[in-house]
C-alpha positions in Angstrom: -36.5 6.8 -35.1 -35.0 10.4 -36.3 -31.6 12.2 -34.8 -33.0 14.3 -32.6 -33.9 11.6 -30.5 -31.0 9.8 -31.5 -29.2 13.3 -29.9 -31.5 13.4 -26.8 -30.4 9.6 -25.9 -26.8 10.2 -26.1 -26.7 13.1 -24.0 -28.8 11.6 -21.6 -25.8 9.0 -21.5 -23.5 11.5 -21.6 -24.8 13.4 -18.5 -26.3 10.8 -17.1 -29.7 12.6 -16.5 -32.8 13.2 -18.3 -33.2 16.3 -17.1 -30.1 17.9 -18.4 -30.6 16.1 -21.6 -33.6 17.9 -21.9 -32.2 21.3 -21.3 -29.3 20.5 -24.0 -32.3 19.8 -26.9 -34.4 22.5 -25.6 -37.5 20.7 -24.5 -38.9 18.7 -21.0 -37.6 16.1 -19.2 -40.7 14.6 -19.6 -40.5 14.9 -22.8 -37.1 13.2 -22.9 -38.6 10.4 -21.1 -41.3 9.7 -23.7 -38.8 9.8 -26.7 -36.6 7.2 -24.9 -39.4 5.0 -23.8 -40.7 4.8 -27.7 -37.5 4.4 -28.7 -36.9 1.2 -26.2 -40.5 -0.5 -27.6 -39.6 0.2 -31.1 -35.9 -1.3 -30.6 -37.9 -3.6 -28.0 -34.8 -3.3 -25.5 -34.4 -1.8 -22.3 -31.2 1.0 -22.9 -31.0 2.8 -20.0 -30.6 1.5 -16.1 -32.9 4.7 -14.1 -32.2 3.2 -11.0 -29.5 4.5 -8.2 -30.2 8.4 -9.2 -27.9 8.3 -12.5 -28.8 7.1 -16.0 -26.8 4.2 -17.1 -26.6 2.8 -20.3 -27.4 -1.2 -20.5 -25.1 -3.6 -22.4 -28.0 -2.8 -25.7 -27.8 0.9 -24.8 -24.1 1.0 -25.3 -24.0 -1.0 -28.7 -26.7 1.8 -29.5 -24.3 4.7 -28.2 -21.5 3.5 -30.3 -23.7 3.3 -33.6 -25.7 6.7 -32.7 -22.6 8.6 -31.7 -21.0 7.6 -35.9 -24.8 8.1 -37.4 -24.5 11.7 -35.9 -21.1 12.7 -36.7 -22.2 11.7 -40.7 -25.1 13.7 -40.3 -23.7 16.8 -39.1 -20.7 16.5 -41.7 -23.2 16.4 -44.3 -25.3 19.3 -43.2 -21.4 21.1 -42.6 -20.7 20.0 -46.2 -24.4 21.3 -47.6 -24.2 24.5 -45.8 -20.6 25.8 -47.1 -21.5 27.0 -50.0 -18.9 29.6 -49.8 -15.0 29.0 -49.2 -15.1 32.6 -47.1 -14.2 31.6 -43.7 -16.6 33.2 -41.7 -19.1 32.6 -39.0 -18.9 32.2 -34.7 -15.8 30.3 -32.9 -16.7 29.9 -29.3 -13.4 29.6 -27.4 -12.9 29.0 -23.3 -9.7 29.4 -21.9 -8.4 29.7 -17.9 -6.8 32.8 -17.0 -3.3 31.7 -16.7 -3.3 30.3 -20.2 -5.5 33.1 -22.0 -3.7 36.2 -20.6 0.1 35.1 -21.6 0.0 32.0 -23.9 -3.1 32.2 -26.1 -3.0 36.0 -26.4 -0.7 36.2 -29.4 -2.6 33.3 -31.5 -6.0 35.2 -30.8 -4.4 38.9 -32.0 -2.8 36.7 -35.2 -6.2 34.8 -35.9 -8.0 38.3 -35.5 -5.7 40.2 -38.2 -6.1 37.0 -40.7 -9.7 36.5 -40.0 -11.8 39.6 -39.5 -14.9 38.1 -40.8 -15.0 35.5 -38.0 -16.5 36.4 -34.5 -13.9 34.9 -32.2 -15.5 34.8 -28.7 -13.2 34.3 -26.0 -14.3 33.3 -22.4 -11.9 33.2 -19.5 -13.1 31.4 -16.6 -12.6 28.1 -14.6 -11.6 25.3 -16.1 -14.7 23.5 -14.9 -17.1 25.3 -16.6 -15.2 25.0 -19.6 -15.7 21.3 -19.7 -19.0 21.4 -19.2 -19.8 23.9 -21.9 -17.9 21.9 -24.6 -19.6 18.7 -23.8 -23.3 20.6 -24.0 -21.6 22.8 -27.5 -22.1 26.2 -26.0 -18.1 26.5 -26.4 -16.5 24.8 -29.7 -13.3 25.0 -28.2 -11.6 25.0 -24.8 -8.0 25.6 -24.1 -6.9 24.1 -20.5 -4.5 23.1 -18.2 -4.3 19.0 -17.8 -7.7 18.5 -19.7 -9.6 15.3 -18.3 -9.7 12.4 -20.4 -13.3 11.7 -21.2 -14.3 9.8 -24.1 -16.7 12.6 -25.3 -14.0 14.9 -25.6 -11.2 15.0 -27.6 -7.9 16.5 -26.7 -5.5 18.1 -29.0 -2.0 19.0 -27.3 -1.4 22.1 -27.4 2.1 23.0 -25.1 4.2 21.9 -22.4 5.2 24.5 -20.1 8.0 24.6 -17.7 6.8 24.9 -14.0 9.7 26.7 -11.4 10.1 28.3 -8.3 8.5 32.0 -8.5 9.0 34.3 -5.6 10.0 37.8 -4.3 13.3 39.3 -5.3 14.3 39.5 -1.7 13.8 36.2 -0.6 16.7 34.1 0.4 16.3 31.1 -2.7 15.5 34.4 -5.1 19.7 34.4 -6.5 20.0 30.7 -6.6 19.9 28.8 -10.1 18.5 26.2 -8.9 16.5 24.4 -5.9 15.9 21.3 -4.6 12.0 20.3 -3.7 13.5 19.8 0.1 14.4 23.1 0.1 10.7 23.9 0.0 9.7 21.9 3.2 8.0 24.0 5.6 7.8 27.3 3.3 5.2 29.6 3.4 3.5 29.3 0.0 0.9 30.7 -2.2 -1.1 28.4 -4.3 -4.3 27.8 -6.7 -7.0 26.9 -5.3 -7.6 23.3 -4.4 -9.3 21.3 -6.7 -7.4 23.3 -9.7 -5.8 20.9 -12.1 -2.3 22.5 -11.6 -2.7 22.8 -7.9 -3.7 18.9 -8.3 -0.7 18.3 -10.1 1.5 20.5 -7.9 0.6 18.5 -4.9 0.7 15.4 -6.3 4.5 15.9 -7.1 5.4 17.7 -3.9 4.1 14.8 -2.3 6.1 12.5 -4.3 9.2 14.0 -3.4 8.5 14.0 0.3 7.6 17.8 1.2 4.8 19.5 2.6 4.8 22.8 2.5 2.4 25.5 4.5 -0.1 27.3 2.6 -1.0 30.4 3.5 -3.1 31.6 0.4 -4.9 30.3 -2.4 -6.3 32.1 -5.2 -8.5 31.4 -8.2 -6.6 33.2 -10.9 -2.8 33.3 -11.8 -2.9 37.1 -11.5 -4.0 37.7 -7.7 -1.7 34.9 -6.8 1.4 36.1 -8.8 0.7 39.8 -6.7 0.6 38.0 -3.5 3.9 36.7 -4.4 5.2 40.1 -5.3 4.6 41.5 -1.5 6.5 38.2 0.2 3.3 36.6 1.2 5.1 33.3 0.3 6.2 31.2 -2.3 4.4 29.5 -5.5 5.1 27.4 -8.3 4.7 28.1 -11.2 4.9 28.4 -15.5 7.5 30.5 -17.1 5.5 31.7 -19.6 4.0 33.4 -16.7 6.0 35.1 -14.9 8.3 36.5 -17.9 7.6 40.4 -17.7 7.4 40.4 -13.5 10.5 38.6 -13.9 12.2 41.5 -16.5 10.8 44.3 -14.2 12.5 42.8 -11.8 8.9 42.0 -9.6 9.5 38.3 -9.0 12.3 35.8 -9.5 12.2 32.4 -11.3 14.5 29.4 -9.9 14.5 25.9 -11.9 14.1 23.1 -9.9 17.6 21.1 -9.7 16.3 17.4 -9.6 16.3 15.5 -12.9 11.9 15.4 -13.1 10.7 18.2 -15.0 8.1 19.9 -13.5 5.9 20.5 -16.6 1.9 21.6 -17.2 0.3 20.0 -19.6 -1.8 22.7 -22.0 -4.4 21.0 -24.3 -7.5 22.0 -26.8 -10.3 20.5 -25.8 -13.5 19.3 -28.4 -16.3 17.3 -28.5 -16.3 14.4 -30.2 -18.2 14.0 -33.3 -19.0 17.5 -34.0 -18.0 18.5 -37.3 -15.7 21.4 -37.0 -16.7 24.6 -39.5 -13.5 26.5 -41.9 -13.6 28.8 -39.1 -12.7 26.4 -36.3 -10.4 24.6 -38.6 -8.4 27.4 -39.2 -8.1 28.4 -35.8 -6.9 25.4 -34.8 -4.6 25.2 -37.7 -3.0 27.9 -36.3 -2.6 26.4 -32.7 -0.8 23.9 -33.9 1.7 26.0 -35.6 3.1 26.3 -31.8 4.4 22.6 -32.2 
């Protein structure tokens, strides 16, 4: 037995499939399947159900996930702890962020971090919060900073903000001078929304729905900045943060009305990681700094 297969098997329960198991340690899926069928005969157990499409770990193959998943996270401290032979923080941080959080709340950390740090290439990827999952479970990203991050027991999830969710539309609508709405007051309104399966469309939803109002939606967009545009023109309403809207809201582009009832509407912002990897100076100081916010 040796860690990379120790590796291979865990991400083959992670993903539940040789075959992207064997694209995260670089080699064939039938290669995968051989490592994991010595590895049964020497343990002389059967770890992993292959039936139904989707690998399954068996009631051995989980006692051996468990005692895998701590045998790696020692290993890769120690090589951490044998490779920093340097207090320097330098080296790659690999960050993914979604627009709406990159553009307005992470900017300022990443200029800060940048000034502090210039040895350290800080890579910063803004795209959908799917793919940012995905790439922090397989390590191409060391960090991901997300709206409502998915509890999976791979990942670990550092909180990171709460931020206030509102009424945002055009000056001229009728609800644009009020202080504060109701969410009946929204029933029936033409609005302008995320995309469907978004997490704060999800959650958006969700609590319209609690409150008994369905609203008509006219557009949906994939990023904050196309929808907060639409808005702008009176193509309908939206919901959404105030750390958003902030400078539309100065220049006098959009207007921002708290919701009256005693809920508050609030996204959940939260670093992602995976679990187990050892985090280099670099990272550590990075998120060191993110916390700083709380």
């Amino acid at each position: 037995m040796n860690f990379k297969v120790l590796k291979t098997f865990c991400d083959a329960v992670d993903s539940g499939s040789f075959s992207r198991a064997a694209q995260l340690n670089g080699v064939t899926q039938s290669a995968v399947s051989q490592q994991l069928a010595n590895l049964e005969r020497e343990l002389s157990a059967i770890l992993l159900d292959r039936g139904r499409g989707l690998v399954v770990p068996t009631e051995a193959g989980k006692a051996l996930y468990e005692g895998a998943q701590e045998i790696l996270r020692c290993w890769e401290q120690m090589l951490f702890s044998v490779r920093s032979v340097s207090d320097e923080i330098r080296g790659v941080v690999r960050v993914g962020t979604i627009y709406s959080v990159g553009f307005d709340l992470l900017y300022p950390y990443i200029r800060r971090f940048l000034r502090d740090y210039p040895q350290v290439n800080l890579q910063v990827e803004y795209t959908r919060w799917s793919r940012i999952n995905a790439a922090v479970l397989s390590g191409e990203m060391d960090l991901g900073v997300v709206a409502y991050p998915e509890r999976r027991r791979s990942l670990e999830i550092i909180p990171f903000a709460d931020q206030e969710l509102g009424l945002v539309c055009a000056p001229t609508h009728r609800l644009a001078r009020r202080r504060r709405v109701r969410p009946a007051e929204l029933a029936g309104e033409k609005f302008v929304a995320f995309e469907a399966k978004i997490p704060t469309r999800v959650y958006i939803d969700r609590t319209l729905r609690r409150h008994g109002v369905a609203v008509d939606v006219a557009m949906e967009f994939d990023n904050i900045e196309t929808l907060k545009r639409a808005v702008e023109v009176d193509a309908g309403l939206s919901i959404l943060p105030l750390d958003n809207v902030t400078r539309e809201i100065a220049a006098g582009l959009l207007a921002y009305v708290r919701f009256g009832d005693r809920e508050k509407w609030v996204r959940r912002i939260g670093i992602i990681r995976r679990v187990g990897k050892a985090a280099t100076p670099a990272e550590r100081a990075l998120l060191e700094l993110l916390s700083r916010r709380n």
